[in-house]
VMD Tcl script that builds the backbone (N, CA, C; Angstrom):
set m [mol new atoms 462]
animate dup $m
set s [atomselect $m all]
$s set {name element resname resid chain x y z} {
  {N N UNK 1 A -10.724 43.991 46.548}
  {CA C UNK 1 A -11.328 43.889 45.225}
  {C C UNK 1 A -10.297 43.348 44.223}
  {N N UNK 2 A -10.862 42.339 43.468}
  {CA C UNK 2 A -9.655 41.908 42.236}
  {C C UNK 2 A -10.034 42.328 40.928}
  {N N UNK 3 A -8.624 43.065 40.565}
  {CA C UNK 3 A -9.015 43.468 39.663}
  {C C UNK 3 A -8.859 41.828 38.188}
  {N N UNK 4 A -8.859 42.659 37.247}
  {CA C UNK 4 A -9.267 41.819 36.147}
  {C C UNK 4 A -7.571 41.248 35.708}
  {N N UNK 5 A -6.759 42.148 35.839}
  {CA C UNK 5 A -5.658 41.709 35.552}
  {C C UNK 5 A -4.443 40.975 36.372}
  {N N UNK 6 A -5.527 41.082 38.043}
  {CA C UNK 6 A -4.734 39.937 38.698}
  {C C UNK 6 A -5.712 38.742 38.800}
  {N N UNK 7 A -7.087 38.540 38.264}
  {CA C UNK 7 A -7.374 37.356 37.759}
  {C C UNK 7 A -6.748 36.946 37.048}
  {N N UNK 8 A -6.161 37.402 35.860}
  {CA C UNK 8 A -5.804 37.135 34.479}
  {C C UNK 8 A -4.013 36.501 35.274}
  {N N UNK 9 A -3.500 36.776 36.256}
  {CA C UNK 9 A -2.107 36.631 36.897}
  {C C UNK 9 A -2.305 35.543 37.788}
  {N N UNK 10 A -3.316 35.109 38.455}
  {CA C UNK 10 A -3.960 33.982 39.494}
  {C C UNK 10 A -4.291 32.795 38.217}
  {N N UNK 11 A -5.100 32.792 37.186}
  {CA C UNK 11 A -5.951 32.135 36.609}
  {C C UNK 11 A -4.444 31.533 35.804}
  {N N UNK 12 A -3.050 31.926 35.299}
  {CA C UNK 12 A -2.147 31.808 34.970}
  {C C UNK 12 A -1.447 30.862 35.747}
  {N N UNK 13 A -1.672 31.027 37.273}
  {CA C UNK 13 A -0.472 30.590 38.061}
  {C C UNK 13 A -1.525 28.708 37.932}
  {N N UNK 14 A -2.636 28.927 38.016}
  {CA C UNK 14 A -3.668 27.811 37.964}
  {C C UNK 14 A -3.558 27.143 36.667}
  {N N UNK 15 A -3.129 28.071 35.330}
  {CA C UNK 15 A -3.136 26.937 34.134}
  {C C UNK 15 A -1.488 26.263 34.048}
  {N N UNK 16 A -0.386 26.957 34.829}
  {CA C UNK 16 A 0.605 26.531 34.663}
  {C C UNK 16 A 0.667 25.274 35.714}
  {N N UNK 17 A 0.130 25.201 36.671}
  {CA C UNK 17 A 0.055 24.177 37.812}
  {C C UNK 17 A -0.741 23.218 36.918}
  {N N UNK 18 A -1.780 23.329 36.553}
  {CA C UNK 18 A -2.368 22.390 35.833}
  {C C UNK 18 A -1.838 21.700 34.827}
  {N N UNK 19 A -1.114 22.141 33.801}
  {CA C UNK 19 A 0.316 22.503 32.759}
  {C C UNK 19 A -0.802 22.489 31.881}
  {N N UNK 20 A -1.983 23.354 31.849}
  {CA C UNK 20 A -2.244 23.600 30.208}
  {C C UNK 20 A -1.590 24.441 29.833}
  {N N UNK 21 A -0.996 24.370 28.657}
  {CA C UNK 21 A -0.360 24.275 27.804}
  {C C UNK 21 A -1.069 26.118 27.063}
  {N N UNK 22 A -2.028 25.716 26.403}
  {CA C UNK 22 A -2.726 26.550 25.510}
  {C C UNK 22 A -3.180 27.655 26.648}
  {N N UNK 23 A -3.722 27.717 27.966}
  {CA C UNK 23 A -4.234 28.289 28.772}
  {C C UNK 23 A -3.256 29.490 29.065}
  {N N UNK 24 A -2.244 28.520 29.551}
  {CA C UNK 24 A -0.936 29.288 29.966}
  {C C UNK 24 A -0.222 30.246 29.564}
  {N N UNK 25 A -0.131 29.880 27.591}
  {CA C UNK 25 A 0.655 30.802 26.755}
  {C C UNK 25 A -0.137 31.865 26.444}
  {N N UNK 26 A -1.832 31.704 26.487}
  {CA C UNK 26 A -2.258 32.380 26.169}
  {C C UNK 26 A -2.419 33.870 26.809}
  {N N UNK 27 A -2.412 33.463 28.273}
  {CA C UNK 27 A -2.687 34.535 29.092}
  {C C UNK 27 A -1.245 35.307 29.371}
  {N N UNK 28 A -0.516 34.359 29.343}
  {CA C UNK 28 A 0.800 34.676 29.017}
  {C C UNK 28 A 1.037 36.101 28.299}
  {N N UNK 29 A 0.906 35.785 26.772}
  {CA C UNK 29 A 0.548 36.771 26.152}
  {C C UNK 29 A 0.134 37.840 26.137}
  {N N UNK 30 A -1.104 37.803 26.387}
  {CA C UNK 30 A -1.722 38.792 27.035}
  {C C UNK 30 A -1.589 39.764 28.173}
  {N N UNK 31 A -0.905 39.181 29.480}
  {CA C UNK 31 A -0.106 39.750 30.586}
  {C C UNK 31 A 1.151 40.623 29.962}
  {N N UNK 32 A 2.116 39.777 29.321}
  {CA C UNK 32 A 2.422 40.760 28.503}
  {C C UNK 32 A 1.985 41.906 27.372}
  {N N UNK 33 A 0.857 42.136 26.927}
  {CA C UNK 33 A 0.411 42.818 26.021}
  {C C UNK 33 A 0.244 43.910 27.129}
  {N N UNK 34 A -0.590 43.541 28.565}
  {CA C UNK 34 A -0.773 44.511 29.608}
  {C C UNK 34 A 0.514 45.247 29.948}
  {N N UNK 35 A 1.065 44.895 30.730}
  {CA C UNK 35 A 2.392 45.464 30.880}
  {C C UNK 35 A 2.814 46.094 29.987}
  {N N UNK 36 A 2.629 45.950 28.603}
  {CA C UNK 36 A 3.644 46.774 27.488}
  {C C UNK 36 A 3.049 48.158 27.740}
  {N N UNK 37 A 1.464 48.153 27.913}
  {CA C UNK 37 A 0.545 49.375 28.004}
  {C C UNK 37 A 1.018 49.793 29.160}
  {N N UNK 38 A 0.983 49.190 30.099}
  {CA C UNK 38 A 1.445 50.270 31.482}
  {C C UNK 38 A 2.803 50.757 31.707}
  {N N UNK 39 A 3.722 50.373 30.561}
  {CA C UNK 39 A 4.976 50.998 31.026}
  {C C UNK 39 A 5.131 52.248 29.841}
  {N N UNK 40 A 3.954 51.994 28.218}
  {CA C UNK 40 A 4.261 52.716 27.327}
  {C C UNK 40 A 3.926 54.265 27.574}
  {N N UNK 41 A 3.947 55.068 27.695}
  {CA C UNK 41 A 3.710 56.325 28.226}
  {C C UNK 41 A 4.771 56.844 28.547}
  {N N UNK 42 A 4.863 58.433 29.131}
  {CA C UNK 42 A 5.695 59.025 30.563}
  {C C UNK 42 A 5.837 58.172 31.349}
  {N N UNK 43 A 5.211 58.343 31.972}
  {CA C UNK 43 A 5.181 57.327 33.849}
  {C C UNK 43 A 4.506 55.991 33.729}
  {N N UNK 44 A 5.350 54.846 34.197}
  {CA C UNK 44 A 4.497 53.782 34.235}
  {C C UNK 44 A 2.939 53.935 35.009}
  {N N UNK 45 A 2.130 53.397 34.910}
  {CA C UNK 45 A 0.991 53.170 35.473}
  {C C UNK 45 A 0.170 51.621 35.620}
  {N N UNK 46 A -1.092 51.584 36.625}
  {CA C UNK 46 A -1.914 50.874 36.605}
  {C C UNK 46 A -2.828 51.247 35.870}
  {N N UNK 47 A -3.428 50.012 34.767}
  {CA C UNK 47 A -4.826 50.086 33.952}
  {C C UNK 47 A -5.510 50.067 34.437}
  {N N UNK 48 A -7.062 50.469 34.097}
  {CA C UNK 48 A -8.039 50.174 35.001}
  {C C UNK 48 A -8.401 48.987 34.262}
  {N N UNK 49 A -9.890 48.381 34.775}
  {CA C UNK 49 A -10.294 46.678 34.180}
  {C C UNK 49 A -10.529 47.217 32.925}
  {N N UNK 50 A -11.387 48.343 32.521}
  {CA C UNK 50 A -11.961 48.698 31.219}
  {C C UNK 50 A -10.955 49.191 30.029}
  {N N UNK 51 A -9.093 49.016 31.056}
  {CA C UNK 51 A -8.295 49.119 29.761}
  {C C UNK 51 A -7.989 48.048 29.392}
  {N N UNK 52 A -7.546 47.559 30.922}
  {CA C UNK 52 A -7.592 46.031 30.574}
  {C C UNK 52 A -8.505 45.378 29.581}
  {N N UNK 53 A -9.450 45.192 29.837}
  {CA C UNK 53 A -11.041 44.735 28.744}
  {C C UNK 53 A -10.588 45.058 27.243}
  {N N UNK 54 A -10.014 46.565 26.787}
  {CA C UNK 54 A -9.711 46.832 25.480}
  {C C UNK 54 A -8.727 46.060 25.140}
  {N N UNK 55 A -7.365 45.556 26.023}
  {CA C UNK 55 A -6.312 44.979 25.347}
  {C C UNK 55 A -6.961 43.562 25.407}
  {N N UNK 56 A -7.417 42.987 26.096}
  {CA C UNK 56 A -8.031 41.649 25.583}
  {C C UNK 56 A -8.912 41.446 24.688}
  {N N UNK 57 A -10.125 42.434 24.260}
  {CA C UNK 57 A -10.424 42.230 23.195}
  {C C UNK 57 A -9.548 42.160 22.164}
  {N N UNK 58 A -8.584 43.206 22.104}
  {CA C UNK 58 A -7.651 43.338 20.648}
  {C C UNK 58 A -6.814 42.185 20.788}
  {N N UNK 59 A -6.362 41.480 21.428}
  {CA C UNK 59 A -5.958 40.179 21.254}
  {C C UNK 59 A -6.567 39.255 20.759}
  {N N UNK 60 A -7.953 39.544 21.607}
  {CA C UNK 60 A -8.949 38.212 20.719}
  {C C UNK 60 A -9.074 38.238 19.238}
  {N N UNK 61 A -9.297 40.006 19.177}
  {CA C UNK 61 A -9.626 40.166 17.357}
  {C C UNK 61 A -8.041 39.310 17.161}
  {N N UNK 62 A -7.068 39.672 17.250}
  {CA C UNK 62 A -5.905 39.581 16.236}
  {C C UNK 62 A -6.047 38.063 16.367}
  {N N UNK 63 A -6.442 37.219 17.241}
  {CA C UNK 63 A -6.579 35.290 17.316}
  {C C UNK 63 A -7.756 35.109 15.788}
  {N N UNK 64 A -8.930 36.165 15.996}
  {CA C UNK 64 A -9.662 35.559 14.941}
  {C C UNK 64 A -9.052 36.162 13.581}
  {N N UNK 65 A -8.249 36.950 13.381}
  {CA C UNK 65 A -7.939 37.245 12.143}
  {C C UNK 65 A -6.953 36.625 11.616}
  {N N UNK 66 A -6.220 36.049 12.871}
  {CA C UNK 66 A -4.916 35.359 12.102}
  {C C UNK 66 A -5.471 33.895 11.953}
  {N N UNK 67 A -6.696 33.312 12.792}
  {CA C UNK 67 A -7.383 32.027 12.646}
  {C C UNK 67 A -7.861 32.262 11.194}
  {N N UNK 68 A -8.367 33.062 10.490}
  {CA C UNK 68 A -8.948 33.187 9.193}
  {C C UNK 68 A -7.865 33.597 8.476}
  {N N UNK 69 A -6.476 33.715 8.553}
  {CA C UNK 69 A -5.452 34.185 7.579}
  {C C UNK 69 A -4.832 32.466 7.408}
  {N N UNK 70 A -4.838 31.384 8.382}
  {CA C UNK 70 A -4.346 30.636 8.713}
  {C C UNK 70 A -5.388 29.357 7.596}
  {N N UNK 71 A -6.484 29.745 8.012}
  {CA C UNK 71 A -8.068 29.140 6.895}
  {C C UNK 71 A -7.521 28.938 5.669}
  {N N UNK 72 A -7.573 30.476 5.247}
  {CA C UNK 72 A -7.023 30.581 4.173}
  {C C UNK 72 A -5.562 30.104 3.522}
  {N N UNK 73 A -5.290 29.888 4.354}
  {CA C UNK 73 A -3.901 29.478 4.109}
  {C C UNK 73 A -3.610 27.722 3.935}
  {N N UNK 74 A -4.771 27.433 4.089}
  {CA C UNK 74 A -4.751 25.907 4.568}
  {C C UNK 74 A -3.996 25.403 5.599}
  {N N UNK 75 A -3.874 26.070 6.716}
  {CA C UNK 75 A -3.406 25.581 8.154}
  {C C UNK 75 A -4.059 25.349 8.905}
  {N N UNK 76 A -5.033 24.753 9.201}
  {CA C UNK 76 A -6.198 24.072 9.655}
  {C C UNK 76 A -5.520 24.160 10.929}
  {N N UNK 77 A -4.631 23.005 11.625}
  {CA C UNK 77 A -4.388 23.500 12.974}
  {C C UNK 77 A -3.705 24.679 13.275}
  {N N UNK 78 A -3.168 25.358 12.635}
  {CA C UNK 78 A -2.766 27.110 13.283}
  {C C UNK 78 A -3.893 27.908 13.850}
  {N N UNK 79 A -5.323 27.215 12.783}
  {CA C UNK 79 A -5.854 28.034 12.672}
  {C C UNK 79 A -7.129 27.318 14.143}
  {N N UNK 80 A -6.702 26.491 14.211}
  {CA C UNK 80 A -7.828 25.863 15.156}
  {C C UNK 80 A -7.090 26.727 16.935}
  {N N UNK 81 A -5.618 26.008 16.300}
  {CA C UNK 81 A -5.252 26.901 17.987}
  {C C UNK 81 A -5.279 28.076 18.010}
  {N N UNK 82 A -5.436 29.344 17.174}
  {CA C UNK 82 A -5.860 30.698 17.478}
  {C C UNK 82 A -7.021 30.708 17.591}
  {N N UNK 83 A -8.245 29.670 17.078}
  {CA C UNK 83 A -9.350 30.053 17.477}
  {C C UNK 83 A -9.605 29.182 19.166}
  {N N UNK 84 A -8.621 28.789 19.331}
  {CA C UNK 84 A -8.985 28.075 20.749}
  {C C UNK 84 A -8.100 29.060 22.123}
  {N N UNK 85 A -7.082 29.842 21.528}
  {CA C UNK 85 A -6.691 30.709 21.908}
  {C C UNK 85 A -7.753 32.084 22.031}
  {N N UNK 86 A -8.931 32.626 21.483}
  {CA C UNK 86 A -10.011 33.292 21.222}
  {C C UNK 86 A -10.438 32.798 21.662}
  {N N UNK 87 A -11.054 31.373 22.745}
  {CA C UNK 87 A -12.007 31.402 23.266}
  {C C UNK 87 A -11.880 31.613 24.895}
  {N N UNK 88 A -10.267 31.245 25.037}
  {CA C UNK 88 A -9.826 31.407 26.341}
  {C C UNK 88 A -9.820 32.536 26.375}
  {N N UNK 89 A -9.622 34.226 25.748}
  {CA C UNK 89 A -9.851 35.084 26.231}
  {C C UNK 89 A -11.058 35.811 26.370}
  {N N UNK 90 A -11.744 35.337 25.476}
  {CA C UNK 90 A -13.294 35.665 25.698}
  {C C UNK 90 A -13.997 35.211 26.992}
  {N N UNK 91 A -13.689 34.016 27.661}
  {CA C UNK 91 A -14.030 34.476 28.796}
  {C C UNK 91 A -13.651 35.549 30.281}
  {N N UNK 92 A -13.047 36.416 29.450}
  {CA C UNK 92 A -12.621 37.181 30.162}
  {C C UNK 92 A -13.548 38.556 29.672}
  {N N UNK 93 A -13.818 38.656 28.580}
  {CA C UNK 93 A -14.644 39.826 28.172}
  {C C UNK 93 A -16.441 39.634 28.242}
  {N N UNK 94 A -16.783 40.647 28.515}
  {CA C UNK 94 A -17.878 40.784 29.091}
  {C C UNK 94 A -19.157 40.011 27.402}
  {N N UNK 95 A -20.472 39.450 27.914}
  {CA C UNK 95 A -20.714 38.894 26.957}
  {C C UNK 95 A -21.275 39.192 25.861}
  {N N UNK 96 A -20.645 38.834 24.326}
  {CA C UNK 96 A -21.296 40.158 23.285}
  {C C UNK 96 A -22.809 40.657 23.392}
  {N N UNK 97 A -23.007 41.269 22.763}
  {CA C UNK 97 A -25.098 41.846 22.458}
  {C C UNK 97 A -25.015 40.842 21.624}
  {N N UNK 98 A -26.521 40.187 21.718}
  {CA C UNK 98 A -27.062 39.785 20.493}
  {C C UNK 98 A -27.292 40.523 19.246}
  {N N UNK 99 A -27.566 40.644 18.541}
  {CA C UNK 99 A -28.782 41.495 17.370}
  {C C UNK 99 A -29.339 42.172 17.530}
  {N N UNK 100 A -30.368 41.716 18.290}
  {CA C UNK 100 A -31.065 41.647 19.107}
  {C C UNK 100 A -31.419 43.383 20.260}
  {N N UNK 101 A -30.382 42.793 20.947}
  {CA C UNK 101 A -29.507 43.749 21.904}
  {C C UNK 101 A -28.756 44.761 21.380}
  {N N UNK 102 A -28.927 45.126 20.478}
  {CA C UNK 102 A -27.561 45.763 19.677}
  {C C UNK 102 A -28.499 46.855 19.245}
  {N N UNK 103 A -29.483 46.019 18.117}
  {CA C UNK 103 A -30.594 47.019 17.743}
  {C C UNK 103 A -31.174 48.125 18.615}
  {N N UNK 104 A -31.699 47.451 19.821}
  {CA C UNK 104 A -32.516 48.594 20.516}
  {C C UNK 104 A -31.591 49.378 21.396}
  {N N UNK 105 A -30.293 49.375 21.824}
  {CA C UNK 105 A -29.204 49.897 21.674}
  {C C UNK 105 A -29.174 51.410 20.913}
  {N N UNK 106 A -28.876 50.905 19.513}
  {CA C UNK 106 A -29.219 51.451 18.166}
  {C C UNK 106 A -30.142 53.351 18.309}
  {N N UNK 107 A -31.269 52.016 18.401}
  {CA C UNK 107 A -32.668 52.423 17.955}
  {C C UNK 107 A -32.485 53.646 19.111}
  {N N UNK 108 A -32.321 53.318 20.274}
  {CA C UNK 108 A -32.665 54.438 21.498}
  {C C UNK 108 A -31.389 55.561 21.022}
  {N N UNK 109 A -30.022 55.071 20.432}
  {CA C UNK 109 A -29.412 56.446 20.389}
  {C C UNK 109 A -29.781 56.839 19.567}
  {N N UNK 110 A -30.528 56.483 18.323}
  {CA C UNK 110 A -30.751 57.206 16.945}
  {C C UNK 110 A -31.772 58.427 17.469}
  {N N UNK 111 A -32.868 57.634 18.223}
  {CA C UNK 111 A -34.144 58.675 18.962}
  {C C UNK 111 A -33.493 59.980 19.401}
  {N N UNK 112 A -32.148 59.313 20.395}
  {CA C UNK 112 A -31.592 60.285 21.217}
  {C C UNK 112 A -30.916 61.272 20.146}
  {N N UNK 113 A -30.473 61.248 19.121}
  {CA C UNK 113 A -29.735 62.102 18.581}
  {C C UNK 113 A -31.042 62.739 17.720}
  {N N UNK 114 A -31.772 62.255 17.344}
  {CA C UNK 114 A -32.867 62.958 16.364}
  {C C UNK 114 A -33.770 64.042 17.541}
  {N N UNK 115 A -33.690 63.981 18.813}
  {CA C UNK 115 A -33.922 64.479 19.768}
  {C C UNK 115 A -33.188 65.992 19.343}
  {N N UNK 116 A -32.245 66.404 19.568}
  {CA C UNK 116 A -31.481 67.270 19.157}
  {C C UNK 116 A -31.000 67.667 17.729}
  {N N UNK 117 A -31.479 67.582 17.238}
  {CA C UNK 117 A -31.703 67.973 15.488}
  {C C UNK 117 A -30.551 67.213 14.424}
  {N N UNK 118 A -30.074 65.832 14.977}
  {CA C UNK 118 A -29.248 65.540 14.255}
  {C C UNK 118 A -30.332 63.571 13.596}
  {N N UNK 119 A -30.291 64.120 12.180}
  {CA C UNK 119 A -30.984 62.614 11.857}
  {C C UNK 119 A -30.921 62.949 10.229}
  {N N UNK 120 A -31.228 61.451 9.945}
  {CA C UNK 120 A -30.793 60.904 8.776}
  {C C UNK 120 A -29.136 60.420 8.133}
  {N N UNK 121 A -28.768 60.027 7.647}
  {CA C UNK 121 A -27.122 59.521 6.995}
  {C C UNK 121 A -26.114 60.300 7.876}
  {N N UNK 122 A -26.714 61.832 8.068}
  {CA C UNK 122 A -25.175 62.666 8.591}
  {C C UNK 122 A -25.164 62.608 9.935}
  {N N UNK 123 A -26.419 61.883 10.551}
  {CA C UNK 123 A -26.604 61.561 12.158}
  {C C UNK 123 A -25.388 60.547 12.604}
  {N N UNK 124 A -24.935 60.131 11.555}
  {CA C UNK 124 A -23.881 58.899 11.705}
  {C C UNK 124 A -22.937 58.827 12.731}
  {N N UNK 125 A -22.293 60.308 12.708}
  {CA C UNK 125 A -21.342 60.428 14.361}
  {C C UNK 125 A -21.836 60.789 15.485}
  {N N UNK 126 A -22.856 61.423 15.396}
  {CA C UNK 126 A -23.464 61.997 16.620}
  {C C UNK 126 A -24.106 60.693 17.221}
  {N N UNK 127 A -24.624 59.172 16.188}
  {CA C UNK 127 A -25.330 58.332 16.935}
  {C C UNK 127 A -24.376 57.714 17.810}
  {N N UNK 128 A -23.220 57.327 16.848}
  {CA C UNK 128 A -22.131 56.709 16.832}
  {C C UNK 128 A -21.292 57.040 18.608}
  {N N UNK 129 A -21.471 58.442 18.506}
  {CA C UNK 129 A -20.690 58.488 19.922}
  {C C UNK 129 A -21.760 58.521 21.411}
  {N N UNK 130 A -23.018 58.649 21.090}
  {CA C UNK 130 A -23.987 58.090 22.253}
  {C C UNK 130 A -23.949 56.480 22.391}
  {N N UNK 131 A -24.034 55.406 21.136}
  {CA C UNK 131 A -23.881 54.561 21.142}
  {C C UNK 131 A -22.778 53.818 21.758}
  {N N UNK 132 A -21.747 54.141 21.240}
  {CA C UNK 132 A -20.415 53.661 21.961}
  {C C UNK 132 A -20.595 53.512 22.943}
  {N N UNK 133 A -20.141 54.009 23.865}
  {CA C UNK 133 A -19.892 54.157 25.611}
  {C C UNK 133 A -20.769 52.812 26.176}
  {N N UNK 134 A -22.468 53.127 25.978}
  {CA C UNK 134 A -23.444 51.842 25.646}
  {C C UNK 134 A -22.821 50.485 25.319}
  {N N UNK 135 A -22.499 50.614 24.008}
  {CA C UNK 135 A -21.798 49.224 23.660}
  {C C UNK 135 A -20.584 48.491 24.161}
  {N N UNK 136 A -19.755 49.601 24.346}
  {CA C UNK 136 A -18.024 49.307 25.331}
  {C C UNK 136 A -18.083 47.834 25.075}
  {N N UNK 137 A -17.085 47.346 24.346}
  {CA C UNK 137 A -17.119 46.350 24.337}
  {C C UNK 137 A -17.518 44.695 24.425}
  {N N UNK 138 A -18.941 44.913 23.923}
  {CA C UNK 138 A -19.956 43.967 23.914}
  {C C UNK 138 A -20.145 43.894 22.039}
  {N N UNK 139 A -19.554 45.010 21.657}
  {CA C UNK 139 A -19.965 44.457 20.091}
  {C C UNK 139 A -18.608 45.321 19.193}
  {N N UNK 140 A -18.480 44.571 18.266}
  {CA C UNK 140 A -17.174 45.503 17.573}
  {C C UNK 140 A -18.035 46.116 16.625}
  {N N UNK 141 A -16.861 47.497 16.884}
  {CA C UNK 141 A -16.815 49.100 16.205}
  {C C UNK 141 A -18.137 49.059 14.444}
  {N N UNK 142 A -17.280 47.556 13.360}
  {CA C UNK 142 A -18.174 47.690 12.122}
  {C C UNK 142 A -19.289 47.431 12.403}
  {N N UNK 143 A -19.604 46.354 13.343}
  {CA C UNK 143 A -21.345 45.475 13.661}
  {C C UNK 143 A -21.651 46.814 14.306}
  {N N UNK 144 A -21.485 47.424 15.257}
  {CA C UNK 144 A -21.993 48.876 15.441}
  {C C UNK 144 A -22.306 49.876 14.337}
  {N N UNK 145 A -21.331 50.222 13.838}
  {CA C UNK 145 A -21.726 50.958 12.570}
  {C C UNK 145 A -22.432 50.484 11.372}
  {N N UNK 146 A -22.753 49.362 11.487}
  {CA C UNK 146 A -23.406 49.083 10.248}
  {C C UNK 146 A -24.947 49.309 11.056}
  {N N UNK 147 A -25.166 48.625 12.109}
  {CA C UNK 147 A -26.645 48.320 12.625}
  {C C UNK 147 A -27.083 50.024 12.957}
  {N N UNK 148 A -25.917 51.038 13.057}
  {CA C UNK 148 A -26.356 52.428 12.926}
  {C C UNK 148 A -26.785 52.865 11.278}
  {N N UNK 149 A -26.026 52.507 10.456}
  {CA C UNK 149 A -26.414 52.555 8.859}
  {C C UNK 149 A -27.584 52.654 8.603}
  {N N UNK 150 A -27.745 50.740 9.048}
  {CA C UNK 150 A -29.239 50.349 9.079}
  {C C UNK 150 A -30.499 51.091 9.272}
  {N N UNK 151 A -30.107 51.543 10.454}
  {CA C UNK 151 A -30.998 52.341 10.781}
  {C C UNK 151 A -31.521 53.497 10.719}
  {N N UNK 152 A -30.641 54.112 10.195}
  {CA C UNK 152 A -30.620 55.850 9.806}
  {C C UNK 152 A -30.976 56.121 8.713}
  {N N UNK 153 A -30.554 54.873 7.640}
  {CA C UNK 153 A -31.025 54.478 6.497}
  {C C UNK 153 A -32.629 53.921 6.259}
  {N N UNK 154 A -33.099 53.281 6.970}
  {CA C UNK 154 A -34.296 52.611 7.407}
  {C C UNK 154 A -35.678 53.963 7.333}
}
mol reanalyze $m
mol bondsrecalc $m
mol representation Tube
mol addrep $m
């Protein structure tokens, strides 16, 4: 079985043979971001894919935030190669919810928590942590909490 982070070590050895450039540094990066996690602790360890999965998302966020710090900044190409850097790791993360998908998501934990006497505005954590687990990384933490807002509010 392969895991996700010796794709991410294979798919590397393939962008450096190829010599992309952008492919290479990127995962680069990221391999290192892994490793920093498995040695930071007591005892070194192996991640599983789903820790793996968290440190690549948080890479991706930090590509789109520094692509929009870069916007703003008028660095047009800084900002183009962090967002081209964000797309090479996104194919590594599983594919977001739509709206769509997100909602009825939503909608079924709100049921589920009003099930057990928790509903309206203060249902907010109780939806929040049925929801999660559900969402794992298909939608970030605010687009979750707001489409719970939405709804509790609704």
């Amino acid at each position: 079985m392969t895991t996700l982070k010796s794709k991410l070590q294979d798919d590397l050895t393939v962008a450096i043979k190829a010599r992309d450039e952008l492919r290479s540094s990127t995962l680069r990066l990221t391999l290192t971001a892994i490793n920093k996690e498995e040695v930071a602790g007591k005892a070194a360890r192996e991640l599983s894919d789903a820790e793996v999965e968290k440190i690549i998302a948080r890479e991706a966020k930090k590509r789109r935030e520094a692509a929009e710090a870069f916007d703003k900044g008028g660095r047009g190409e800084s900002a183009e190669r962090e967002r081209a850097e964000g797309e090479v790791l996104a194919g590594y993360l599983p594919k977001p919810l739509s709206d769509e998908e997100l909602e009825i998501l939503v909608a079924a934990a709100v049921a589920e928590a009003a099930g057990s006497g928790a509903e309206g505005p203060k249902a907010m954590g109780a939806v929040m942590k049925i929801v999660n687990p559900k969402v794992a990384g298909r939608a970030e933490g605010g687009r979750v909490a707001a489409a719970v807002k939405k709804l509790l509010a609704g």
